[in-house]
C-alpha positions as CSV (number, residue, x, y, z in Angstrom):
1,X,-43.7,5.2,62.0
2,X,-45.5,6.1,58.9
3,X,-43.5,9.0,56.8
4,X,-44.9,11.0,54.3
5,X,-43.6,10.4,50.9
6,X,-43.3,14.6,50.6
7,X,-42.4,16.8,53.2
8,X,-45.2,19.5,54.3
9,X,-45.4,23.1,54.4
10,X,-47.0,23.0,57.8
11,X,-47.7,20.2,60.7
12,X,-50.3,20.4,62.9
13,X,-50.5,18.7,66.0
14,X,-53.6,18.2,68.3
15,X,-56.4,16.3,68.7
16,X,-59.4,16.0,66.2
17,X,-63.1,15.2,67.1
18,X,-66.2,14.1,65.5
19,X,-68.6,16.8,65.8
20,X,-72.6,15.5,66.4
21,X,-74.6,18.9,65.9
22,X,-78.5,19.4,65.0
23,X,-79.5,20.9,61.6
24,X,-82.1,23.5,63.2
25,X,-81.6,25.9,66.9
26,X,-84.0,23.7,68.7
27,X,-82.6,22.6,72.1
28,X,-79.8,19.2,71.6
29,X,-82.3,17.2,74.3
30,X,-85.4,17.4,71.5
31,X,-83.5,17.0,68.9
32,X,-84.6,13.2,67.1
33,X,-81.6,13.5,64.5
34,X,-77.8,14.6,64.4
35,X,-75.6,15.4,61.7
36,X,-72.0,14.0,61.7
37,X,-69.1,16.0,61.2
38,X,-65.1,16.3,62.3
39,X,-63.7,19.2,64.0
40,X,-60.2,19.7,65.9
41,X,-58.6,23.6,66.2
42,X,-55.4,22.0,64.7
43,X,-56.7,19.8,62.2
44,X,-58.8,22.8,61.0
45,X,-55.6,24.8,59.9
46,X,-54.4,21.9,58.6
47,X,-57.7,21.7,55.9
48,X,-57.7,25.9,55.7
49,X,-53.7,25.7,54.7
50,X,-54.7,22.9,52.2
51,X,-57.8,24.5,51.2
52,X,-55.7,27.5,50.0
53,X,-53.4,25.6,48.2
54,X,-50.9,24.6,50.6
55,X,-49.0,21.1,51.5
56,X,-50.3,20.4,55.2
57,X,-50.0,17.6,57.2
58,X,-51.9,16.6,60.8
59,X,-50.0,14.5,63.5
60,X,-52.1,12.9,66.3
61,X,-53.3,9.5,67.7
62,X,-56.9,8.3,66.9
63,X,-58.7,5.1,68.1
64,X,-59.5,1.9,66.2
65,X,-63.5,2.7,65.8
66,X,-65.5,4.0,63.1
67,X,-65.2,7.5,63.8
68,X,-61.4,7.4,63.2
69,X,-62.3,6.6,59.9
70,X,-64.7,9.5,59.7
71,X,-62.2,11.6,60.5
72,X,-59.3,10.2,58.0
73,X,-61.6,10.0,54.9
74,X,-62.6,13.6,55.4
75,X,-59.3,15.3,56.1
76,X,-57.9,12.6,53.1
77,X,-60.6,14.5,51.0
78,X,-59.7,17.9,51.7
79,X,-56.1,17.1,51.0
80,X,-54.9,16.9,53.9
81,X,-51.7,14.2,54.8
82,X,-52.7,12.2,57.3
83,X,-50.2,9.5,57.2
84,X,-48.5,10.1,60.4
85,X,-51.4,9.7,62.1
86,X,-51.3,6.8,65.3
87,X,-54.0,4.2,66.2
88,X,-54.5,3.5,69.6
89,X,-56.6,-0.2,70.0
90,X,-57.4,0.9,73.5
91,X,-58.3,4.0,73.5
92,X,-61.6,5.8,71.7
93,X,-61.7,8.6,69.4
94,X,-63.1,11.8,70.8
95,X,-67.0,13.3,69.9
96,X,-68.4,16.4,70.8
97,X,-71.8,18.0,70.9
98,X,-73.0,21.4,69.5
99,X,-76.2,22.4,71.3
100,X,-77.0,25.5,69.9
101,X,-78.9,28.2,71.9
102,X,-80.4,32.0,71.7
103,X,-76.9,32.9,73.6
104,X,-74.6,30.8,71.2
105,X,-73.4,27.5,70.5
106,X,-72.5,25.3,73.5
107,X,-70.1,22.4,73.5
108,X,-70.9,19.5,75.0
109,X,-67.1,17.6,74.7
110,X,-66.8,13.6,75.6
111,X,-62.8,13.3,75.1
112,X,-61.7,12.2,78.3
113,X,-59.1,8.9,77.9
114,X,-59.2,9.4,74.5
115,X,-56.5,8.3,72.0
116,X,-55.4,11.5,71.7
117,X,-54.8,12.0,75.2
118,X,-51.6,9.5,74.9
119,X,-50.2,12.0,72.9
120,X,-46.5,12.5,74.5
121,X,-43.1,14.0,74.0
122,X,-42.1,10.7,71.5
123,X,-43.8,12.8,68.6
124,X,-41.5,15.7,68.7
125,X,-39.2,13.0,66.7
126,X,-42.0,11.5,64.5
127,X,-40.6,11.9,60.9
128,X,-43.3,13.6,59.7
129,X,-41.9,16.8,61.4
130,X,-38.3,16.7,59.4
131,X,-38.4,19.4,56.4
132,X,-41.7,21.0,57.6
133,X,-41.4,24.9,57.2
134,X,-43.7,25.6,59.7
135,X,-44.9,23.0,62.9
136,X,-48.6,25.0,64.5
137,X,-49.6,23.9,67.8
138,X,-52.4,25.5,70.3
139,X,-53.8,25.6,73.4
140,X,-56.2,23.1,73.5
141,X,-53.4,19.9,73.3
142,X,-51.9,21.3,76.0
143,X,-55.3,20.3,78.1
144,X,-55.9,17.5,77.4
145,X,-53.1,15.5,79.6
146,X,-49.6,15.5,81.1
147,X,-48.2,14.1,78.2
148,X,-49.5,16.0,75.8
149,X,-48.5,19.1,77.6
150,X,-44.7,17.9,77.8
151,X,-45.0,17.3,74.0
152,X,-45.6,21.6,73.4
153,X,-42.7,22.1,75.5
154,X,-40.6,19.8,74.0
155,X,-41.5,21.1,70.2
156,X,-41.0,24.4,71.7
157,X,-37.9,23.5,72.8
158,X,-35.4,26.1,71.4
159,X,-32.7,23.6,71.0
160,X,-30.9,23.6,67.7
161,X,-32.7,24.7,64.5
162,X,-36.1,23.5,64.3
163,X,-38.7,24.7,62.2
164,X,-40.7,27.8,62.4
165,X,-43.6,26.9,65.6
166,X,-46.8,28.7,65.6
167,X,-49.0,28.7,68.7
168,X,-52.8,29.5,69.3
169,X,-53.5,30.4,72.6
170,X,-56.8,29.0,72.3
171,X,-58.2,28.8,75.8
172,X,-60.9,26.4,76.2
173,X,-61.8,26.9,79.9
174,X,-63.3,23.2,80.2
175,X,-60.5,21.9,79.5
176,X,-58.1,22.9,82.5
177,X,-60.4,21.2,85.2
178,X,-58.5,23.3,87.6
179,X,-55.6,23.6,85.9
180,X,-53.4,26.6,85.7
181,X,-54.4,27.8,82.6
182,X,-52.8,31.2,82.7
183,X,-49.6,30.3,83.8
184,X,-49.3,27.3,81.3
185,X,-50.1,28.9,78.4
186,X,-48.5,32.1,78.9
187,X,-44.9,29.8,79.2
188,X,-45.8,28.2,75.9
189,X,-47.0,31.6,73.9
190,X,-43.7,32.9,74.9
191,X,-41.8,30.2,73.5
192,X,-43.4,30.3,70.2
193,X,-42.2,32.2,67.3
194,X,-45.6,33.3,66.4
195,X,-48.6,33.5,68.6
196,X,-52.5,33.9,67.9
197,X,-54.3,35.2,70.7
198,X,-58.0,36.8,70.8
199,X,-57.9,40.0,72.9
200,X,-60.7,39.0,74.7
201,X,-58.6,35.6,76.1
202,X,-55.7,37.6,77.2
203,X,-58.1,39.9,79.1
204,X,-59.8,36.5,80.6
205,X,-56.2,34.8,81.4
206,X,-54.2,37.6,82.0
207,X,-56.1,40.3,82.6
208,X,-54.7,42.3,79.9
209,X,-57.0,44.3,77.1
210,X,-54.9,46.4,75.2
211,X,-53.2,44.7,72.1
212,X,-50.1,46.5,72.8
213,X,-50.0,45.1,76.4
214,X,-50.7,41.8,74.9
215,X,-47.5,41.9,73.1
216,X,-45.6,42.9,75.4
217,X,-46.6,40.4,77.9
218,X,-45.7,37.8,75.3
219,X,-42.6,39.2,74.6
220,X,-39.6,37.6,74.0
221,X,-42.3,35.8,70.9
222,X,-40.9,37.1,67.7
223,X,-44.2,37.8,66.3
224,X,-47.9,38.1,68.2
225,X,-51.2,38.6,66.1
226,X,-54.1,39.7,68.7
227,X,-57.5,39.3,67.4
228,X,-60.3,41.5,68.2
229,X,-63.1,39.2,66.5
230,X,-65.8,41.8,64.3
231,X,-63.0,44.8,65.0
232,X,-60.1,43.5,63.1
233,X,-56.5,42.1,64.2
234,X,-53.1,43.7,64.7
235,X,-49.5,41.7,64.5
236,X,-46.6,43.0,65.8
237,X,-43.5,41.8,64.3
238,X,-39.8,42.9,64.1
239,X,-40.6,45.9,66.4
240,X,-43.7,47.1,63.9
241,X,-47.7,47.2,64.6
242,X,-50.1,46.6,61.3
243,X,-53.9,46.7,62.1
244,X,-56.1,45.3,59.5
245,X,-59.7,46.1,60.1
246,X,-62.5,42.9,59.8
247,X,-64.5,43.1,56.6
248,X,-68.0,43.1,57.2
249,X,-69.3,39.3,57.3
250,X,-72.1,37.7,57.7
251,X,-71.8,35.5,61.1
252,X,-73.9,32.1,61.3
253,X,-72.1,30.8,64.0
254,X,-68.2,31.5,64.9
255,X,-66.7,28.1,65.8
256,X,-64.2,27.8,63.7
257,X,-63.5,31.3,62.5
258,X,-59.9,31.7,65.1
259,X,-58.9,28.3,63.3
260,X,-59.7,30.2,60.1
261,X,-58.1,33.1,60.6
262,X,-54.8,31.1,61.5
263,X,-54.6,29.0,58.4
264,X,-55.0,32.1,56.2
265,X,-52.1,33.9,58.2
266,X,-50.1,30.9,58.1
267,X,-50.5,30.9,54.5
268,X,-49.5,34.4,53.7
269,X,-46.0,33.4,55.7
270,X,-45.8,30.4,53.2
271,X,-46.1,33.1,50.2
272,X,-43.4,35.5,51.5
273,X,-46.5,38.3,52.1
274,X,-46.3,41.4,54.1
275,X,-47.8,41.6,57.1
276,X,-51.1,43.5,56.3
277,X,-51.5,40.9,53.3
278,X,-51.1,38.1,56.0
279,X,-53.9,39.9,58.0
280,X,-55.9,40.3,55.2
281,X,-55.7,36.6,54.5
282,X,-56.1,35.6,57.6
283,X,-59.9,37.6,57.5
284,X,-61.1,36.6,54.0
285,X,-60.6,32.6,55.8
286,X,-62.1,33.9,58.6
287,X,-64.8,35.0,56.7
288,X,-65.8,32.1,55.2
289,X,-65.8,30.3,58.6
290,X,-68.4,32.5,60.1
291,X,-70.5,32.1,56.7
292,X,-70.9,28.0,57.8
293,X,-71.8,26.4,60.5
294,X,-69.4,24.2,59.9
295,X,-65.9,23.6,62.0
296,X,-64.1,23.2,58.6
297,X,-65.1,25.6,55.6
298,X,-64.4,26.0,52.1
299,X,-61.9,28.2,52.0
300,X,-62.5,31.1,49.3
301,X,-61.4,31.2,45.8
302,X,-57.1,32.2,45.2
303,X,-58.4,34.4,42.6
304,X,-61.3,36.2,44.9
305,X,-58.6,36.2,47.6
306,X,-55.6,37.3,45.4
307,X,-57.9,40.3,44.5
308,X,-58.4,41.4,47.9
309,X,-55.4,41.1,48.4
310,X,-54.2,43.8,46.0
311,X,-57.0,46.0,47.0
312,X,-55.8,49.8,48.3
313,X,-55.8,50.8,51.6
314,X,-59.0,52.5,50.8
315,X,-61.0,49.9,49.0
316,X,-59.9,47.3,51.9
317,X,-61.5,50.1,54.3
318,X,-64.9,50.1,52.3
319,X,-65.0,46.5,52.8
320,X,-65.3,47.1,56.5
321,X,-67.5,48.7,59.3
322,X,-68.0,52.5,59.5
């Protein structure tokens, strides 16, 4: 096992992709020409925390193809430690397909068998985990197989200290194939110290709307941040609800922006911010997610973000819709 020669802030577990998209909104089946790019809801937090200034590391299996490489060379260059990263000689590395449409951007995913699909409980004791402040983990790894299901429960494990574990519920219905998707990721939110959930998720799993039923259904998770996409997102944490209103954005295409929003939060825990600073972080990297239609943006300036930061209550609400 590979080690990292220093230990990072923050984890991230899961499967990465390269992403095949067109460059215009006619339909995939005329298109003559793809772009290539990388996406993976883990692997994205891991480039937001490192695009905002943080050490972040990704942990995950890839194959022995040229897409691998794709994906190594681009997370290398957004500084992102990928030196406990697996290759699988068996086993491909995954692709996707944007198709975008007049009703959104479909995904078309080929991952099944994939390298990442071996993923199992043996990584909860890869060394790359030891003196990591944070270990995030979502939804989507727990689809993909058996094994990589038992390896969230096992790094959710509460047994002994361990670091702190974020979670994104992260539903991606074509993933289950059938599964149980509200009963398995309902057990892993709770387990989590902090979840990330999108209201409209829990209201399509769970049948609950309402932020504050949100949180309590995921109770006993320390802290829960529910999303409300252009309306703004609300943690609770150590008994106390902060709402921070979205600034107003312009939106390309969302994929991405829950990713975004994640890393940004993430990173205000690293920095010791209030909540309502973590929220407001969490936005501005939202922000600049929805400004790309890429999986993996630049992440703003510190000093555009530090600024917003200190703004009042009052110029924060100017910032957002009336």
């Amino acid at each position: 096992m590979s080690v990292p020669s220093r230990a990072a802030d923050v984890v991230c577990v899961g499967e990465t992709m390269v992403v095949l998209s067109p460059s215009d909104d006619r339909p995939l089946a005329e298109q003559s020409a793809l772009g290539m790019a990388i996406g993976g809801a883990e692997s994205n937090v891991a480039c937001g925390l490192a695009g905002l200034g943080h050490r972040a590391a990704w942990l995950s299996r890839l194959g022995d193809d040229p897409f691998a490489r794709r994906i190594l060379a681009e997370l290398t260059a957004r500084g992102v430690d990928v030196s406990a990263v697996e290759t699988d000689p068996e086993r491909p590395t995954a692709v996707y397909f944007k198709a975008p449409g007049p009703d959104g951007t479909r995904t078309h995913y080929y991952r099944g068998g994939s390298a990442a699909t071996a993923m199992g409980p043996h990584l909860a004791r890869h060394p790359a985990l030891r003196g990591a402040r944070i270990v995030h983990l979502s939804g989507v790894a727990a689809a993909l197989s058996d094994s990589c299901a038992r390896l969230l429960e096992t790094l959710l494990a509460r047994r002994g200290p361990r670091p702190l574990v974020s979670f994104d519920v992260n539903h991606r219905p074509a993933l289950w194939h059938g599964g149980d998707a509200a009963r398995s990721l309902l057990a892993l939110a709770r387990a989590a110290d902090l979840v990330f959930v999108g209201r409209d998720e829990a209201e399509e799993l769970w049948d609950t709307a309402h932020p504050d039923g949100i949180a309590d259904l995921l109770a006993p998770a320390p802290v829960v941040v529910v999303k409300d996409a252009e309306h703004g997102a609300t943690s609770y944490a150590g008994g106390v609800r902060t709402f921070v209103a979205s600034p107003i954005t312009e939106v390309v295409e969302p994929v991405g922006a829950g990713d975004a929003f994640a890393a940004g939060y993430l990173a205000g825990v690293l920095e010791g911010r209030d909540e309502r600073s973590r929220l407001r972080l969490g936005h501005l990297a939202a922000g600049a997610a929805l400004r790309t239609r890429d999986d993996v943006p630049v992440m703003p300036p510190r000093a555009e973000t530090d600024r917003c930061l200190a703004l009042s209550q009052d110029a924060w609400a100017a910032l957002t819709p009336r």
